[in-house]
C-alpha positions as CSV (number, residue, x, y, z in Angstrom):
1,X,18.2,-9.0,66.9
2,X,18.4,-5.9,68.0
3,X,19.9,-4.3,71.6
4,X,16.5,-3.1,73.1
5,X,15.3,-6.7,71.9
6,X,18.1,-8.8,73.4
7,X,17.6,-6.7,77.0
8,X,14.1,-7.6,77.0
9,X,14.5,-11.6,76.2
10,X,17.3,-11.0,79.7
11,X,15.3,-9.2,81.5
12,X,14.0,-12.1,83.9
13,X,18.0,-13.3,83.7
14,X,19.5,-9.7,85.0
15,X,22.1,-7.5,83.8
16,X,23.8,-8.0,80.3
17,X,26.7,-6.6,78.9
18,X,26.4,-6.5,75.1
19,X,29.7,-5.8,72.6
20,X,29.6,-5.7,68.6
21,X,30.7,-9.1,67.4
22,X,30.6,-10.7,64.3
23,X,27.3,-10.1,62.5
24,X,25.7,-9.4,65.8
25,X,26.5,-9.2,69.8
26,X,28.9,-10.8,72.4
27,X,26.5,-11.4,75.4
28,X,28.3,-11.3,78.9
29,X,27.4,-11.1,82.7
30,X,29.7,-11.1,85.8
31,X,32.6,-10.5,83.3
32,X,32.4,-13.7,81.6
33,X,30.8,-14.0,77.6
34,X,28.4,-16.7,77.9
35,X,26.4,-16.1,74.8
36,X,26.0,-14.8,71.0
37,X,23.6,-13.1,69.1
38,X,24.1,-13.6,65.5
39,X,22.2,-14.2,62.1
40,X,21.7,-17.5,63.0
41,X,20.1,-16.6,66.4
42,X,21.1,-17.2,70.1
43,X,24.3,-19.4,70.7
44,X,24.7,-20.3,74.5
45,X,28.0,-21.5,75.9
46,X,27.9,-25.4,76.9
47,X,29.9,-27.8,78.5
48,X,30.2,-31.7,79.2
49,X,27.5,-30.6,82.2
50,X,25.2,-28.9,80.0
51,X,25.5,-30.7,76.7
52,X,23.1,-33.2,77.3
53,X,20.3,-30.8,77.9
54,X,20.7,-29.0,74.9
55,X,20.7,-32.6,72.6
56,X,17.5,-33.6,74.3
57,X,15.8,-30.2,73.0
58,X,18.1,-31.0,69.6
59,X,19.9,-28.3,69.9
60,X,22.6,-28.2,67.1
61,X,26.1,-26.7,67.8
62,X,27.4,-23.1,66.7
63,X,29.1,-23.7,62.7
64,X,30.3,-21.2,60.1
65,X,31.4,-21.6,56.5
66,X,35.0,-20.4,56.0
67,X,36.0,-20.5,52.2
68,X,37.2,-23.8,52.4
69,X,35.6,-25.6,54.7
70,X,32.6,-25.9,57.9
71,X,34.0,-25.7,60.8
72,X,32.1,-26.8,63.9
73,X,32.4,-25.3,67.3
74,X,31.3,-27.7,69.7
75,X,31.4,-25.6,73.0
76,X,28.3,-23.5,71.6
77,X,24.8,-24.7,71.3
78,X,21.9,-22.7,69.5
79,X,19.6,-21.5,72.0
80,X,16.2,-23.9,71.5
81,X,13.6,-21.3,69.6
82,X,10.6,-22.5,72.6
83,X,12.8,-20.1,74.9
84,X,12.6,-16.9,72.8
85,X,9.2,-17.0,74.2
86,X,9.8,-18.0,77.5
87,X,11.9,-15.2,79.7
88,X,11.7,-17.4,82.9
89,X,13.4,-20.6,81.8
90,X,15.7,-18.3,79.3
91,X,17.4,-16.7,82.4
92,X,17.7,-20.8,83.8
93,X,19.8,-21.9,80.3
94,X,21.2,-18.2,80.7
95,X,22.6,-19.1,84.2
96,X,23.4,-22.4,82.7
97,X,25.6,-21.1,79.7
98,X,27.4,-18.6,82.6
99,X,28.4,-21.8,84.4
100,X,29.8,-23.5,81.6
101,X,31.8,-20.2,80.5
102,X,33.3,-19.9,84.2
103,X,34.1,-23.7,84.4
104,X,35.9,-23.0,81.1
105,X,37.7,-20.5,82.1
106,X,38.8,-22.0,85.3
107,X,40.5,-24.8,83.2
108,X,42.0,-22.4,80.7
109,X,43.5,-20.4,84.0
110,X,44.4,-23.8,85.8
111,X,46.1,-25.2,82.6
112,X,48.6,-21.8,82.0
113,X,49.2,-21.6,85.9
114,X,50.3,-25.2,85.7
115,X,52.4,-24.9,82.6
116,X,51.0,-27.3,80.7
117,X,50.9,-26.5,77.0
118,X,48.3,-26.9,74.2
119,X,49.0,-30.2,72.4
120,X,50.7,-30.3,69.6
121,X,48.5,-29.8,66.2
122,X,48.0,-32.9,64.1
123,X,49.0,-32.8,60.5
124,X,47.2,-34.3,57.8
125,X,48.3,-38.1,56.3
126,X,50.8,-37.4,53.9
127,X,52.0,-34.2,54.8
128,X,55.3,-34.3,56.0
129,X,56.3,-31.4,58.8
130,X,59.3,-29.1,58.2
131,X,61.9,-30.4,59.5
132,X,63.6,-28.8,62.7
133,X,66.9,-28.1,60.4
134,X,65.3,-26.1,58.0
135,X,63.2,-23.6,60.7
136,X,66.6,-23.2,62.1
137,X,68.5,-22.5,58.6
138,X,65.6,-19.7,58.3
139,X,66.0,-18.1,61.6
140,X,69.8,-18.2,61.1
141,X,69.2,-15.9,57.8
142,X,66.8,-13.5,59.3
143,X,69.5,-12.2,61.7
144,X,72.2,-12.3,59.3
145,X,70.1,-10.0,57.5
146,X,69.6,-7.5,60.8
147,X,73.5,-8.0,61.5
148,X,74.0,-6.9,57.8
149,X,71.2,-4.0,58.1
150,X,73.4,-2.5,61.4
151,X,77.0,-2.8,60.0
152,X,76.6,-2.0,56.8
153,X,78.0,-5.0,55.7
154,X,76.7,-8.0,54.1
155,X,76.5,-11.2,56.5
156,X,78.4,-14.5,55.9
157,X,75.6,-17.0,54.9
């Protein structure tokens, strides 16, 4: 899709703001990126309040192909193809997908002002972490190698 094209399928919704992304565009309105315009077609964002409408039209979410693997984003939907035809109940989803990306954003803000942190990532059975000793052994080299760089000397391992 092209921009003149995308404008047009908005028009009933308002104002867009469109930014080179990917293979396509980044879709935003009242500062907030609510949509995508790819290959694939139209990928609104969604939330736990939207979800449900998009799996009654069967509305898959948003995946690429890395080289290793499919990975699945499941706050995206694909826009159902009954709305590229349909500028009035496009702008609805449209307002929809806006919501979602605010309500998102307002729990990213909410979670940093309250300090909580991301949790921690899980690793795979069978793969052992590296232990806390050995991250410090390594950081314990790297500035025994800038001590050595500023004195001219060489740093006692």
């Amino acid at each position: 899709m092209d921009r003149d094209h995308l404008i047009d399928l908005f028009s009933e919704f308002g104002p867009i703001s469109l930014r080179k992304m990917f293979s396509g565009f980044g879709i935003s309105a009242d500062g907030v990126n609510f949509a995508m315009a790819l290959r694939a077609g139209l990928i609104f964002r969604v939330d736990e309040l939207t979800i449900p409408r998009y799996d009654a039209e069967g509305a898959k979410p948003f995946q690429y192909d890395t080289r290793n693997k499919t990975v699945v984003v499941n706050s995206y939907r694909h826009l159902p193809e009954r709305l590229y035809d349909d500028p009035d109940e496009l702008a609805v989803w449209a307002r929809e997908a806006v919501g979602a990306a605010k309500r998102a954003a307002a729990r990213k803000s909410a979670r940093k002002t309250a300090g909580e942190r991301r949790p921690a990532k899980v690793t795979p059975a069978g793969v052992k972490p590296k232990p806390a000793a050995k991250k410090a052994v390594k950081r314990k080299k790297a500035v025994a190698k800038v001590s050595a760089g500023r004195t001219g000397k060489r740093a006692a391992k």
